[in-house]
C-alpha positions in Angstrom: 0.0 0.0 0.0 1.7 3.4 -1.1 1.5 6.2 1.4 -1.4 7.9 -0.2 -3.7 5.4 0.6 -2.5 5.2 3.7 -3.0 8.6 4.9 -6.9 8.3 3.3 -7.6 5.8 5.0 -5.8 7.2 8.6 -8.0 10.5 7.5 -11.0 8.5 7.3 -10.8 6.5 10.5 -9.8 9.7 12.7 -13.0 11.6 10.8 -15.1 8.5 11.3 -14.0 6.8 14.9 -16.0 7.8 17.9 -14.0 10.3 19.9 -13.9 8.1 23.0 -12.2 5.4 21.4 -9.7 7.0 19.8 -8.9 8.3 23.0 -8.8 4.9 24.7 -6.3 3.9 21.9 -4.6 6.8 22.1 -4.0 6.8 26.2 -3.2 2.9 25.9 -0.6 4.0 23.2 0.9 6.4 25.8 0.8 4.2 28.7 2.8 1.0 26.9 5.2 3.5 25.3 5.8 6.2 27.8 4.3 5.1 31.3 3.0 8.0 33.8 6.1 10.5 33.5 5.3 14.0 32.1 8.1 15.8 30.7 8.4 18.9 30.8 9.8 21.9 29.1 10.4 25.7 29.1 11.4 28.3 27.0 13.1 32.0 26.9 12.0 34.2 24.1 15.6 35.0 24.5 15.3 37.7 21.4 11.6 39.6 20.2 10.7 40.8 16.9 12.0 42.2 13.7 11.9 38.9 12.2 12.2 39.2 8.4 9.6 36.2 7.7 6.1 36.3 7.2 4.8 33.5 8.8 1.0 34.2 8.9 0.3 33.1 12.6 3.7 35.1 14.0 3.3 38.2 16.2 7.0 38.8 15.8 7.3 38.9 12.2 8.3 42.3 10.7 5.5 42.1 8.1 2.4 43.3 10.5 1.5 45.3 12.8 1.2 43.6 16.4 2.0 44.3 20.1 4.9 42.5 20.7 7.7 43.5 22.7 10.8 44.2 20.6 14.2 43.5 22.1 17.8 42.6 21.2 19.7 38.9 21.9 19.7 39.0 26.5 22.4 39.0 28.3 23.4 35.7 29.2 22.9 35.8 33.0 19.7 36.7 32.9 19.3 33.3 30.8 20.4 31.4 33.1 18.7 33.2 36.4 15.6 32.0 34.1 16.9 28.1 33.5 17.9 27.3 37.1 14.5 28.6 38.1 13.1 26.0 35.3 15.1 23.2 36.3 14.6 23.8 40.1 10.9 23.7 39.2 11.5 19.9 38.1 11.7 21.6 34.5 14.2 18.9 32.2 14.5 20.5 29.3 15.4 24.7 28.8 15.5 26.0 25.6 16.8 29.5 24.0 14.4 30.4 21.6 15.9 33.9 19.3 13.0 35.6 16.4 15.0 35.9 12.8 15.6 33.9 10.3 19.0 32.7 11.2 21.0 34.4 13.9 24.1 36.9 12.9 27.8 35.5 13.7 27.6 37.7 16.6 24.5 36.3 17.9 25.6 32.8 17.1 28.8 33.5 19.4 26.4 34.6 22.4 24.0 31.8 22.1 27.0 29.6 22.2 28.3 30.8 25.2 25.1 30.9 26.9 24.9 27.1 26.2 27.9 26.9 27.8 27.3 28.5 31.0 24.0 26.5 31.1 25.4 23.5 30.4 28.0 23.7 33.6 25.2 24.5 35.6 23.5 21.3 34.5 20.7 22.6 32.5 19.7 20.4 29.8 20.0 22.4 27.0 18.0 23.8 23.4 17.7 26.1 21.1 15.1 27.5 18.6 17.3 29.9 16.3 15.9 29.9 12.8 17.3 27.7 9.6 21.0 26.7 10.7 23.5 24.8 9.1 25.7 22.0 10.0 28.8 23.5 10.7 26.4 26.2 12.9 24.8 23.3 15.2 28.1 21.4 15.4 29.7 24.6 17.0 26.5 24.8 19.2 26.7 21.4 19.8 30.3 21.6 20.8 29.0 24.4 23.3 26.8 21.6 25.2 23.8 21.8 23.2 21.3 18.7 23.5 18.3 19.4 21.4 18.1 21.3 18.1 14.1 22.7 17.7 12.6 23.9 14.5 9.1 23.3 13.4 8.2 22.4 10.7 4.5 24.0 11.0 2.4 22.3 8.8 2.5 20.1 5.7 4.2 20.3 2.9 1.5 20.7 0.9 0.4 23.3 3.1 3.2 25.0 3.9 3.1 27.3 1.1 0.2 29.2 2.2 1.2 30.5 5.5 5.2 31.5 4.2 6.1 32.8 1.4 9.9 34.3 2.4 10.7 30.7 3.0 10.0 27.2 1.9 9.2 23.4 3.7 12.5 22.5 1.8 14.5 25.3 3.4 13.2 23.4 6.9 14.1 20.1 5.9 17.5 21.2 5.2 18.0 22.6 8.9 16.5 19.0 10.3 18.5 17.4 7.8 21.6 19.2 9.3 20.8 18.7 12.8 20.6 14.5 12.2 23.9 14.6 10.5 25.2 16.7 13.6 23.4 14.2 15.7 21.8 16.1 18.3 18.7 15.5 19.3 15.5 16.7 17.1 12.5 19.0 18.3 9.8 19.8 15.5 6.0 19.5 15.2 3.7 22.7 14.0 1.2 24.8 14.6 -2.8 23.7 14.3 -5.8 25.7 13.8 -4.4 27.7 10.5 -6.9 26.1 8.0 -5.4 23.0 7.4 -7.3 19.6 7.1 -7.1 16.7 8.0 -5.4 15.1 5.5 -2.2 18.1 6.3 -2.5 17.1 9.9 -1.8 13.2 8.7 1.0 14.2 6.2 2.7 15.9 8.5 2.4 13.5 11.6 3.6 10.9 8.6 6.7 12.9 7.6 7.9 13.5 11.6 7.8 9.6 11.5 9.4 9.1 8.4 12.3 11.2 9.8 12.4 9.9 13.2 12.4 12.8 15.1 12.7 12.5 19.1 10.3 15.1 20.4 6.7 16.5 18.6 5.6 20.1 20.2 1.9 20.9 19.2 0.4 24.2 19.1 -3.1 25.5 18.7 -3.2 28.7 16.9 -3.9 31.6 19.1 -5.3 34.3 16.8 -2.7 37.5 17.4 -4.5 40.6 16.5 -2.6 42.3 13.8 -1.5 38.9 12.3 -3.4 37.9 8.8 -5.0 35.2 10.8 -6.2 37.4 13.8 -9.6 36.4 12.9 -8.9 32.4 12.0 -11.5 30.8 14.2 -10.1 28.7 17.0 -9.8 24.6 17.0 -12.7 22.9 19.3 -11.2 21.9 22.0 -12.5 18.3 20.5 -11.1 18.7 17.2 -7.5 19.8 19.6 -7.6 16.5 21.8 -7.9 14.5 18.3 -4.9 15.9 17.0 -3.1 15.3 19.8 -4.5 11.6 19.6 -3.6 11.5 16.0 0.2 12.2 16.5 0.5 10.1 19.7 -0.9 7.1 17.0 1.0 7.7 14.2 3.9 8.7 16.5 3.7 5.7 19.4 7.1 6.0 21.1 7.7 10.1 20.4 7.4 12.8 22.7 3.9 14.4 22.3 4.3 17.7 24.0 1.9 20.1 24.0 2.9 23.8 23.9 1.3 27.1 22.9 -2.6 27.4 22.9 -3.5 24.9 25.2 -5.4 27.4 27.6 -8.1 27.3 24.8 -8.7 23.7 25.5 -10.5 25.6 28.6 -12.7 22.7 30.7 -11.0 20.2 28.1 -7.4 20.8 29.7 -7.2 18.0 31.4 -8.1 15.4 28.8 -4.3 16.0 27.1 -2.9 13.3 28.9 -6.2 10.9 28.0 -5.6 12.0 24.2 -1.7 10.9 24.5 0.1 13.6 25.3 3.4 13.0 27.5 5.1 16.2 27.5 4.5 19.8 28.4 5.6 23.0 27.8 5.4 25.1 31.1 5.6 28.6 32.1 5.2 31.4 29.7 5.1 30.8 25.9 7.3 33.4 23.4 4.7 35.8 23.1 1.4 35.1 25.2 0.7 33.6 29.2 1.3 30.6 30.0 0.9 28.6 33.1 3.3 28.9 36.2 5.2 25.7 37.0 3.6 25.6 40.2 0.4 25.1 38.7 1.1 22.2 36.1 3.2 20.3 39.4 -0.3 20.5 40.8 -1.7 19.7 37.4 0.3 16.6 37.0 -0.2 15.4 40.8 -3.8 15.5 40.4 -4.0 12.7 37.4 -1.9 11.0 39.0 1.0 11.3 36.9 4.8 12.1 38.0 7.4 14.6 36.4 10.3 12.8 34.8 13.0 13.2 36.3 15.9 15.9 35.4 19.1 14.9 34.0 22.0 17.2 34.7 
C-alpha cells in the first residue's frame, strides 16, 4: 500500500472513529510507550521581533503590525537566572528560543556561550534559532547543546500558504543538518491555520518518516494584527484529536503540548487521556502561560509524576 492510501484511510478513521475510542487507543498507546512521567519543558523568548519572515500566525514577524515587545539577543545571565528557576521547578528541558531567520555570527557567538554556562550548571540544553546549518549546530553542539528545535508548522503541501519568504525545503535542510550533527530533534507545528485533516496526517507521517525525538503541538492563538487574527479557534474536541492523531502515528515520540493549550478551557485535562506525555510550562514566546507551580499540581492530580531531570 503506497503512502497515499494510507494517509486516506488514517483521514477516514480519525473523521469516522468515535472520539472516545480513539482516545482509549490513544492513552493505551501512551501508557505502553511512555508510562505515567510528564516531561516537561520551558522556554526563553531570548530575542523579540523584527523577524524578516512572514509567517502568517507570527506576532514577531516584521511584516504586521502587532504588540509584541521588541528586544535585542539578552544577556546571558539573565538566561540562566531564568533556567535554574526551570530546572529547580522539576523543568528537564530549557530552551533558548531567538525571532529571525537565522542568527548573525555575533549572535551565534552569544548563544554559544550561553549554552555553555548553562550547560555547567546542569541545564539540559536547546535552542530554537531559525534555519541553521551544520557547521552552525556542530559549534552549538560543541557548546553543550542537547536538542536542536525547528518546526516544521504544517505540511508540505500546506506550507506554502502560511510562508512565502521561505519554503518546507529550506526546513528540511535545517533537520537534515541537525541528524547529520546528531543532536537530538524537536519539531512539530502549529494547528488551527486552516489546514485539514489530510495536512495534519502528512505531516504527523513525515515527523515519523524522519524519526524525530520530540513532537511540540500548538493551537493557533489568533494574534491581533497577524493575517490570521480572525482564523477561528480549534474545538477543543477537534485539539484532543490531534493530539491523539500524532500520539498514534507517533507511538514511542514525545507528544508535548505547547502554545494554545489554555483554549482547550474545561477540556485541559483530557491531554494526557488523548496521548500527550510532554508539556511546555511557564510562559510561551509571546502570550501567558501557566506557572510551573500550577502544572506540578496539574500533574499530581491525574496522577501522573514529572520525569526526572538529567543534569
Amino acid at each position: 500500500m503506497n503512502k497515499k492510501n494510507l494517509r486516506n484511510i488514517q483521514q477516514k478513521i480519525i473523521e469516522n472513529i468515535d472520539f472516545y475510542d480513539l482516545l482509549f487507543l490513544a492513552n493505551a498507546t501512551r501508557k505502553k510507550y511512555k508510562g505515567d512521567k510528564i516531561e516537561l519543558c520551558a522556554i526563553i523568548n531570548a530575542k523579540s521581533g523584527r523577524c524578516s519572515e512572514d509567517c502568517i500566525f507570527c506576532a514577531q514577524s516584521s511584516k504586521y503590525k502587532t504588540n509584541t515587545p521588541i528586544y535585542p539577543l539578552i544577556d546571558k545571565n539573565e538566561i540562566l537566572k531564568k533556567a535554574i528557576e526551570a530546572k529547580n521547578h522539576q523543568v528537564k528541558r530549557f530552551s533558548i528560543v531567538v525571532s529571525g531567520k537565522r542568527p548573525s555570527k555575533t549572535e551565534l557567538k552569544k548563544i554559544g556561550d550561553t549554552i555553555k554556562i548553562l550547560a555547567k550548571n546542569g541545564i539540559n540544553t536547546c535552542t530554537s534559532s531559525g534555519l541553521l546549518n551544520f557547521d552552525e549546530i556542530s559549534y552549538l553542539k560543541d557548546c553543550g547543546l542537547k536538542r536542536l528545535h525547528c518546526n516544521i508548522e504544517t505540511s508540505e503541501k500546506f506550507f506554502q500558504k502560511i510562508c512565502t519568504t521561505h519554503s518546507f525545503s529550506d526546513k528540511l535542510k535545517t533537520l537534515e543538518a541537525a541528524k547529520k550533527a546528531q543532536v537530538s530533534i524537536c519539531s512539530g507545528g502549529v494547528f488551527g491555520m486552516g489546514e485539514s485533516w489530510s495536512d495534519r496526517i502528512s505531516m504527523a507521517v513525515f515527523l515519523k518518516d524522519f524519526d524525530v525525538d520530540s513532537v511540540p503541538i500548538n493551537f493557533l492563538n489568533p494574534i491581533k494584527g497577524t493575517p490570521l487574527e480572525k482564523q477561528k479557534i480549534l474545538s477543543p474536541i477537534d485539539a484532543l484529536k490531534i493530539i491523539a492523531l500524532f500520539r498514534l502515528i507517533l507511538p514511542d515520540k514525545d507528544i508535548r503540548i505547547c502554545g494554545g493549550r489554555l483554549l482547550l478551557g474545561d477540556f485541559a485535562s483530557w491531554i494526557f487521556l488523548a496521548g500527550a506525555n510532554a508539556l511546555m510550562t511557564g510562559n510561551y514566546l509571546t502570550t501567558y502561560g501557566r506557572s510551573y507551580i500550577d502544572d506540578l499540581k496539574f500533574i499530581k492530580n491525574h496522577g501522573l509524576e514529572v520525569e526526572n531531570v538529567v543534569s
